[in-house]
Structures are given as C-alpha cells and as structure tokens.
N, C-alpha and C positions, 0 to 999 in steps of 0.2 A: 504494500500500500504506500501511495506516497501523496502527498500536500505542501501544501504551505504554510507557514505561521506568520501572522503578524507580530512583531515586536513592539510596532509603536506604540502601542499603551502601557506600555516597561518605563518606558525611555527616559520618564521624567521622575522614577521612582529609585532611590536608596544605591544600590550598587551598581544599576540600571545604567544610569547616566553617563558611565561612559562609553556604551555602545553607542552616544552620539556620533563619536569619532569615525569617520567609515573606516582610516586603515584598522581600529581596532574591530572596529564590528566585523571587518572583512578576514580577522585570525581566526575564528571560530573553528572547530576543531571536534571531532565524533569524541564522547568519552563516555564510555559503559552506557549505551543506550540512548545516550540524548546528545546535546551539542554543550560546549565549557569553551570559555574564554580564557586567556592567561591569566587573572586575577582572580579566577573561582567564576565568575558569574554563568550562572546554567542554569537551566530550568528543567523541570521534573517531566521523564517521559510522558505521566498522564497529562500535562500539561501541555504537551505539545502534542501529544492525539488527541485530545478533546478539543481543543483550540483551534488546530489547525482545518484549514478548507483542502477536501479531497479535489486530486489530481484526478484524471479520469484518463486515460488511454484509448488512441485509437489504431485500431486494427488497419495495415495498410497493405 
C-alpha cells in the first residue's frame, strides 16, 4: 500500500519546526517502520497510515 502524508499541520508545532527547512525536511530517512529525521523527529507508523491519503495504481 502506498500514500501520502501531509506534514503541514506539524510544522508549526514543538520539534516540528524545523522541518520548515527543506534541506532538513529533505534528510528524512526509513527507521523501523516509519520515517526519522537527524534530530529524532518521526512520527508513529499509525500515524502515518491513518493520516495519510491512499495512492491508487494503474494497471498499464
């Protein structure tokens, strides 16, 4: 399965903040399940399947 998450409603919250930065936002990196940034900042797998909007694939 695959989607998309939006982050921008993070953006302006607590550790959030500095995913403003694109080169930071752009480290982002697979870590047991979900995605982590160099400073810790990740969000919890449910978090990102319930949140996120399904991809849908076309057969070609």
């Amino acid at each position: 399965e695959e989607g998309v998450f939006d982050v921008k409603p993070y953006l302006d919250k607590g550790v959030f903040k500095e995913l403003k930065n694109l080169n930071f936002f752009n480290s982002v990196k697979p870590f047991m399940g979900t995605i982590q940034w160099k400073n810790g900042q990740d969000f919890c797998p449910d978090t990102l399947y319930i949140e996120s909007r399904r991809l849908t694939r076309r057969c070609t």
